[in-house]
C-alpha positions in Angstrom: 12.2 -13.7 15.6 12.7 -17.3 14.1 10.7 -16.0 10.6 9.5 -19.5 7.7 8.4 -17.1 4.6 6.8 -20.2 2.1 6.8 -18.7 -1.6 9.5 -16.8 -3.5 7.6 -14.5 -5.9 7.4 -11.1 -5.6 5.3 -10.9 -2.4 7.6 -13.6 -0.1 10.9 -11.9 -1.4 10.0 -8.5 -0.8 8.7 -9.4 2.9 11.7 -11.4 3.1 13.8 -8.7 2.3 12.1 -6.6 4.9 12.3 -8.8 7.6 16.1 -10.1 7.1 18.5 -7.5 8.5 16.2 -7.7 11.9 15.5 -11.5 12.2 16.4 -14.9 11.3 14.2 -15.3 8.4 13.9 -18.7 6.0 12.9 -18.9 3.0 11.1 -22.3 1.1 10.6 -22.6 -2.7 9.7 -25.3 -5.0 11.8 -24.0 -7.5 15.8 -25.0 -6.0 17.3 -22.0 -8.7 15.2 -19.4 -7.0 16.1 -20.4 -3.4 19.5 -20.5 -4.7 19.8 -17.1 -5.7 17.5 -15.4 -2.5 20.2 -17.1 -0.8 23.1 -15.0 -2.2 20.7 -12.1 -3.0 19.0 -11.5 0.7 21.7 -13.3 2.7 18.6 -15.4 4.2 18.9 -19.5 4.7 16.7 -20.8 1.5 15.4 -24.5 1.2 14.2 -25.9 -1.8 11.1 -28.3 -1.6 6.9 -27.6 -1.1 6.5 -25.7 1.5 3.2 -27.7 2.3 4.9 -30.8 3.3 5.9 -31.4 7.0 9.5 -32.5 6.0 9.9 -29.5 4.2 8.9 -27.5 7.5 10.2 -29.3 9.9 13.8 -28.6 7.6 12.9 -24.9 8.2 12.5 -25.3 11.8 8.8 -24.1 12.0 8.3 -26.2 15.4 10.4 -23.2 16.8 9.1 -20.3 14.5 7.7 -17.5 16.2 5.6 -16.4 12.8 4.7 -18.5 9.5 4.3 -16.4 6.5 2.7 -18.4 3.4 2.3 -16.6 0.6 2.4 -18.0 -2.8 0.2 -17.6 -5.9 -2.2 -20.2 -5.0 -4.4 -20.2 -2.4 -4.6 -23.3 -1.7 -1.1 -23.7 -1.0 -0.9 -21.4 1.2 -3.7 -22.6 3.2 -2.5 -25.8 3.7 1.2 -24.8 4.4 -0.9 -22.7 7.8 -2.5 -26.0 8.8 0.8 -27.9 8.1 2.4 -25.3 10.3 -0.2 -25.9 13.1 0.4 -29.1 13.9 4.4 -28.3 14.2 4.5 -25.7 16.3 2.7 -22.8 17.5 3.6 -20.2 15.4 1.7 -17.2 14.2 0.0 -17.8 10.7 0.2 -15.4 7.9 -1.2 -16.7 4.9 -2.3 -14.6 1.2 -5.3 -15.4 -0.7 -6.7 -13.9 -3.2 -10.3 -15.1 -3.2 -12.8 -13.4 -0.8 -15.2 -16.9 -0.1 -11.8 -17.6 1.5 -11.7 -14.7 3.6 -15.5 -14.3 4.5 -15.2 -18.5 5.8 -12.1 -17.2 7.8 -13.4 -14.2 9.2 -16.6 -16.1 10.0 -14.4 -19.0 12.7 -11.6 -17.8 14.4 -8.4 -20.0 13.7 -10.2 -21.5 10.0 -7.7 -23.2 8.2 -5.0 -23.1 10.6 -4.8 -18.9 9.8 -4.0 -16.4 12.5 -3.8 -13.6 10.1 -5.3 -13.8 6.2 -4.7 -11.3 3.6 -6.7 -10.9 0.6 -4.9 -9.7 -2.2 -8.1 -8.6 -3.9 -9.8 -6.8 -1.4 -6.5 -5.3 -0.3 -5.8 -3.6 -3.7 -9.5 -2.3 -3.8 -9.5 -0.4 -0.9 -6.2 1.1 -1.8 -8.3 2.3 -5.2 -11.0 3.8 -3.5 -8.7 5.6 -1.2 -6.6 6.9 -4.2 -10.0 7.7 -5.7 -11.2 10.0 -2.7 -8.1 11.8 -3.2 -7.9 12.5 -6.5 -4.6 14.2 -6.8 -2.6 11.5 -5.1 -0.6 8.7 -6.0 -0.4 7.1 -2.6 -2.9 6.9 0.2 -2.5 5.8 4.0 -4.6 6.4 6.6 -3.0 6.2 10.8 -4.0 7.3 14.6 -7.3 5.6 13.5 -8.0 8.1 10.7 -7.1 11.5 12.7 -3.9 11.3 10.2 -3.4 10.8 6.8 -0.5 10.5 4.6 0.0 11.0 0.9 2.3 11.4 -1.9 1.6 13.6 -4.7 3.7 14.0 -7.8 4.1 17.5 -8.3 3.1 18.5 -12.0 4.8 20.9 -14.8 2.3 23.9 -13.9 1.8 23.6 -10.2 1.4 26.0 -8.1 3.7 24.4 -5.2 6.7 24.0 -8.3 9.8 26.6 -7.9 8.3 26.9 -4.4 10.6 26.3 -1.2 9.1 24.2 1.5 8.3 26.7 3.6 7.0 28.7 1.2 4.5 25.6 -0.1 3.9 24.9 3.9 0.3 27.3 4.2 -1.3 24.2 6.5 -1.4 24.5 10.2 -1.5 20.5 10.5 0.8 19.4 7.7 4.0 18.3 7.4 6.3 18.0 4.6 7.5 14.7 5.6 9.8 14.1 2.7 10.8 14.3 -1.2 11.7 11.6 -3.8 13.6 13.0 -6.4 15.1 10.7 -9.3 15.4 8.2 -7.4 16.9 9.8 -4.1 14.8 10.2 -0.7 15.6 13.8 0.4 14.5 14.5 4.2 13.2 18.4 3.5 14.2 21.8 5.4 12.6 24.6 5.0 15.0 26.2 2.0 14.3 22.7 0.2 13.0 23.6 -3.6 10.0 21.3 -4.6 10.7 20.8 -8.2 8.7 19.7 -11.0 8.3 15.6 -10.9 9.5 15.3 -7.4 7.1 13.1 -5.5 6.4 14.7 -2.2 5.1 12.6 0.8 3.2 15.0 3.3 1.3 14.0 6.8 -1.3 15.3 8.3 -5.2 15.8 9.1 -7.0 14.6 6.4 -8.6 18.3 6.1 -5.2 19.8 5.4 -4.2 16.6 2.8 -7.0 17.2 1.0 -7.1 21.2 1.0 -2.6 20.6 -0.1 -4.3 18.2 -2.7 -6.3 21.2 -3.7 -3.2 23.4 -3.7 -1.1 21.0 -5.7 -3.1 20.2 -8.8 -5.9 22.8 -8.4 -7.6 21.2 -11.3 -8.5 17.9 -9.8 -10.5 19.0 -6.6 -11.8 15.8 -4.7 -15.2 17.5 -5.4 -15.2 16.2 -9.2 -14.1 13.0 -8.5 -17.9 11.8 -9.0 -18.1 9.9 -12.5 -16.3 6.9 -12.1 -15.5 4.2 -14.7 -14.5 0.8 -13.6 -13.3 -1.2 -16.7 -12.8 -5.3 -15.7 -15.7 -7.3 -13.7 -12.9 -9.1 -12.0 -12.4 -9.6 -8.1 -10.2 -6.3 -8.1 -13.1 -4.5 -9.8 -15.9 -6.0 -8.4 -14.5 -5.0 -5.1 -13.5 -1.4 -6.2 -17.1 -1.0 -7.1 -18.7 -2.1 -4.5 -16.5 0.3 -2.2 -17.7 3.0 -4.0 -21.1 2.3 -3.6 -20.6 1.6 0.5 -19.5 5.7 -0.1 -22.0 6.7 -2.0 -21.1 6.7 -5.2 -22.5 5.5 -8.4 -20.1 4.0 -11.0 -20.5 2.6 -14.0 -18.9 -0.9 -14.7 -18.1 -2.2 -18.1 -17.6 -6.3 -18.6 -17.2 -8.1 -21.6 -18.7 -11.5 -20.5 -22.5 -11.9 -20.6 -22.4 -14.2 -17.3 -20.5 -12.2 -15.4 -22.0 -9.1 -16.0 -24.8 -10.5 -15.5 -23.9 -11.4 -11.8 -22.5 -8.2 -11.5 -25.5 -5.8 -12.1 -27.4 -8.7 -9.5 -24.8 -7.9 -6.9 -24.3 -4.3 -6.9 -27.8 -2.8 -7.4 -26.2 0.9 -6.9 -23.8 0.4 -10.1 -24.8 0.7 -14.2 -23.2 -2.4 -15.7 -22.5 -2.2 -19.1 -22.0 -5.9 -21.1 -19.3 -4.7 -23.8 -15.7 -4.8 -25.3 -14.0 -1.8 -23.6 -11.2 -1.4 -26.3 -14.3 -0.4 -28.7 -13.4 3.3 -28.7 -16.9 4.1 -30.7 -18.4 2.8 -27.7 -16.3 4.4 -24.9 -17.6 7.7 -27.0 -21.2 6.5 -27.4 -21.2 6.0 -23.6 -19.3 9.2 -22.7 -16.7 7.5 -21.1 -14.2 10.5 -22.5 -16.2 12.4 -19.5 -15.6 10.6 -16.4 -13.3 11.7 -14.0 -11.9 8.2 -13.1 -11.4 5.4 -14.8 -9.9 2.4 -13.5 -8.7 -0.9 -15.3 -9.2 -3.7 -13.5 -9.1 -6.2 -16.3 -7.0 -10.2 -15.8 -4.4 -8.8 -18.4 -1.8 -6.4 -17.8 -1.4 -6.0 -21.6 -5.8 -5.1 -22.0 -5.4 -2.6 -18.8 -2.8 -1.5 -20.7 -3.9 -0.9 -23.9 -7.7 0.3 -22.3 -5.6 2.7 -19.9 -3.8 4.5 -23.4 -7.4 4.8 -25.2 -9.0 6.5 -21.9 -5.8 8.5 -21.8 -6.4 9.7 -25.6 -10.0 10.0 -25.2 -9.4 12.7 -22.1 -10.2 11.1 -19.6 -9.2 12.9 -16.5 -7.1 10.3 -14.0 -6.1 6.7 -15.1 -5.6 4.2 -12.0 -4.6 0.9 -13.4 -4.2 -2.2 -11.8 -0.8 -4.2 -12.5 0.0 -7.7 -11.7 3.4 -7.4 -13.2 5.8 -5.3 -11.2 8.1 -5.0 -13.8 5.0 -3.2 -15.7 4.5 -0.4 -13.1 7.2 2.4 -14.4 6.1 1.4 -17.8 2.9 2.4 -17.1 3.7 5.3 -15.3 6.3 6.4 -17.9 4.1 6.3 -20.7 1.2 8.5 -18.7 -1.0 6.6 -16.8 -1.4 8.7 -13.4 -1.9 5.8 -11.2 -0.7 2.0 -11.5 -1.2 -0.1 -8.2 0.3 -3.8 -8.0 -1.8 -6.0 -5.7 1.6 -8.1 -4.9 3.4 -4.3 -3.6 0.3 -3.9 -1.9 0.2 -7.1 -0.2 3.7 -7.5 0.6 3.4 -4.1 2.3 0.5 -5.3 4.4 2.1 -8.5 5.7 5.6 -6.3 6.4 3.4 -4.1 8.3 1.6 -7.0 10.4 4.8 -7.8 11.4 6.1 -4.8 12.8 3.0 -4.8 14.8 4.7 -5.7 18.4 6.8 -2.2 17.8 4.3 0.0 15.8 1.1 0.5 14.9 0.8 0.9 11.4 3.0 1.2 8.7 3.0 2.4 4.7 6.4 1.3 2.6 7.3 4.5 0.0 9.0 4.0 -3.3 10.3 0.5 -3.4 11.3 0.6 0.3 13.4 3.7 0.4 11.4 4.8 3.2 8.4 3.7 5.5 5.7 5.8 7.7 5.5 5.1 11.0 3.1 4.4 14.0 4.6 4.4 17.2 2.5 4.4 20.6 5.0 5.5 23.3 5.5 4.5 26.7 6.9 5.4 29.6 10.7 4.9 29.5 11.3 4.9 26.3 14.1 6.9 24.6 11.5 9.2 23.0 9.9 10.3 26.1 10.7 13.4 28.0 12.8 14.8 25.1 11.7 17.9 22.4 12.3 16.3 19.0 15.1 18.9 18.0 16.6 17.2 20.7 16.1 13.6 19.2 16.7 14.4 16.1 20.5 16.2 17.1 21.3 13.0 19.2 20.2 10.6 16.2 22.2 9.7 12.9 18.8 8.4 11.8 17.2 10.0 8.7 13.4 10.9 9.7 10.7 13.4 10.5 7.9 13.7 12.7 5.5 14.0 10.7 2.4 13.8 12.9 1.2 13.3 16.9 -1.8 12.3 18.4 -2.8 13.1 22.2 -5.7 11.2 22.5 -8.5 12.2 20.1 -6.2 15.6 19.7 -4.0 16.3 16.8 -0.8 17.7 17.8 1.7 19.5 14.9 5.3 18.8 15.5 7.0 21.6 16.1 10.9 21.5 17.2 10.0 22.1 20.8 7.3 20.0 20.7 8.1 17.6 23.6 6.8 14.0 22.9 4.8 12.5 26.3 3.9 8.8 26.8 0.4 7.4 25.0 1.5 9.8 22.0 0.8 8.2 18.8 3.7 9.8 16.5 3.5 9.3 13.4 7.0 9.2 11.4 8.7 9.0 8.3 12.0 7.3 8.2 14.4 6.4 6.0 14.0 2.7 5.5 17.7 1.7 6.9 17.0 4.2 9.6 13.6 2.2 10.8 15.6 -0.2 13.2 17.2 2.3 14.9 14.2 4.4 15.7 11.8 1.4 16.7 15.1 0.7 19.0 14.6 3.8 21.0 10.9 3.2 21.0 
């Protein structure tokens, strides 16, 4: 495909970067130093100009683009660059937006704005929150085969039972699959003599029975069960959104907000959750309200530095699980390094749903793993294709590609991969693949 990515922040360059060693992908900046270096950096054609502008497109050649991906920090922008795009070509639209008016006018008229496709950043980050949340021992959450599967990544914890273990030893689950282990850095593809180590981050697939009864197994002493006092800190979009997830399942958090106005708003627009008007770094007051007792808290304040600091108090106070939002990437390992369980970046997450939209015409669904070592999978197979017919010891012997088979759906029937399992057209396999291995394997799909 003939790809026009408009914005070179974090969320354009790491589609970009996804999409380049399978298409010809362009790449428009205002700022000429950092299309200058993408150029070098990605081997991608860069143009430097506003990305709104018809000359600027027409440079980039989106009369002949078969997908326009706008997706800057202003909403606006990106917006206009669709419409722009619109009356070039005919191009599919991508575009990012963070606000959710946006979104609700877009969902509400087909085509609005010139949009085939809109992502709200926001909303995006919420839901991965609340999924996170009803999984308590996770660190990563995806759900495929329209919820029948579920993958997740679990750091496994100085104490666990799992630690010392051998795969096949930790393997008790009749649908699970150890799909793969990150350790420092490395993506291992496991056997069954593979130790699981302390702070290896193991990525398993499944039903989501067996996830969560191996998120029981893992870190027996956060059961999904007692994830039921949740603390959102931060009245913003992100948290707004998280709570009124959480109340669509049933659950009754508390919200604290520091502005009068907003909190006001807040306590009008989500009647099941307990809004609290207040400074959350008062630490007499996170202890007056027993905040030291919830299970969850999440910090979903503007400021990386105030979900920061508000993270570190919660931490000392004992609260059970941190999930902290982070604008900055650069912030995440801090945050993670210094002992917050869970830091989720709404840019990671967006870039990784756009990436995924993409693959679309070759799979289903898609989750990127550890700053794109390694992605999961949906492929629906059909008859012909160089997956059909065979047993996957078979495939896997004939292959120099890195991957598992991690789950496979028959209908509305889960089937394990075993070996000799032999994969039949309409299967939904679900797969985890090394991320320079995910050409190859959509190839033969």
């Amino acid at each position: 495909m003939h790809v026009v990515v408009i914005g070179a922040g974090e969320v354009g360059t790491s589609i970009a970067s996804s999409l380049a060693s399978d298409h010809e992908v362009v790449v428009v900046d205002v700022d000429p130093e950092r299309a200058e270096q993408l150029k070098y950096e990605l081997d991608v054609l860069t143009i430097a100009g506003d990305g709104t502008t018809s000359d600027i497109q027409t440079a980039a050649e989106v009369g002949r683009a078969d997908m326009v991906i706008a997706c800057t920090d202003n909403d606006q922008t990106n917006l206009v660059a669709c419409g722009t795009a619109k009356t070039l070509g005919d191009g599919f639209t991508i575009a990012r937006v963070k606000s959710t008016d946006f979104l609700r006018t877009w969902e509400g008229s087909e085509g609005a704005f010139g949009v085939d496709f809109m992502v709200c950043t926001d909303l995006l980050t919420a839901q991965n929150i609340v999924r996170v949340i009803g999984l308590p021992a996770a660190i990563d959450v995806d759900p495929f085969a329209s919820g029948l599967v579920q993958m997740a990544e679990f750091e496994i914890a100085e104490g666990s039972p799992v630690a010392g273990q051998t795969v096949s030893e930790a393997d008790r689950f009749e649908s699970l699959t150890f799909a793969g282990l990150f350790r420092d850095g490395e993506m291992i593809v496991p056997r069954g003599d593979t130790d699981i180590r302390v702070a290896d981050r193991a990525v398993v697939i499944g039903s989501p029975e067996s996830v969560q009864s191996f998120a029981t197994d893992v870190a027996p002493e956060t059961t999904p069960d007692r994830a039921d006092e949740i603390v959102v800190v931060g009245g913003s979009e992100i948290g707004y959104q998280t709570a009124r997830l959480l109340e669509e399942r049933e659950f009754t958090p508390r919200l604290i907000e520091r502005d009068a106005d907003r909190a006001r708003w807040l306590a009008e627009n989500l009647p099941n959750t307990v809004v609290m008007e207040h400074d959350a770094t008062d630490t007499e007051f996170l202890t007056r309200e027993h905040v030291d007792e919830a299970d969850i808290v999440v910090t979903a304040l503007r400021s990386d530095e105030k979900n920061l600091l508000i993270s570190v108090l919660a931490k000392r106070l004992g609260v059970d699980r941190v999930i902290a939002v982070v604008d900055s990437p650069d912030y995440v390992t801090v945050f993670e390094e210094i002992g917050i369980d869970i830091a989720i970046n709404p840019r990671t997450v967006t870039a990784e749903e756009i990436t995924r939209f993409t693959y679309e015409s070759v799979a289903e669904n898609i989750a990127v793993l550890e700053n794109d070592q390694a992605e999961v999978l949906e492929l629906e197979l059909t008859e012909g294709c160089g997956l059909v017919g065979r047993p996957i010891s078979e495939i896997v012997a004939d292959t120099d590609a890195r991957f598992v088979v991690g789950a496979i759906t028959r209908g509305r029937d889960l089937v394990t991969p075993r070996g000799d399992t032999v994969l039949r057209p309409g299967d939904h396999v679900i797969l985890f693949v090394e991320s320079d291995s995910v050409s190859a394997i959509t190839a033969m799909a």
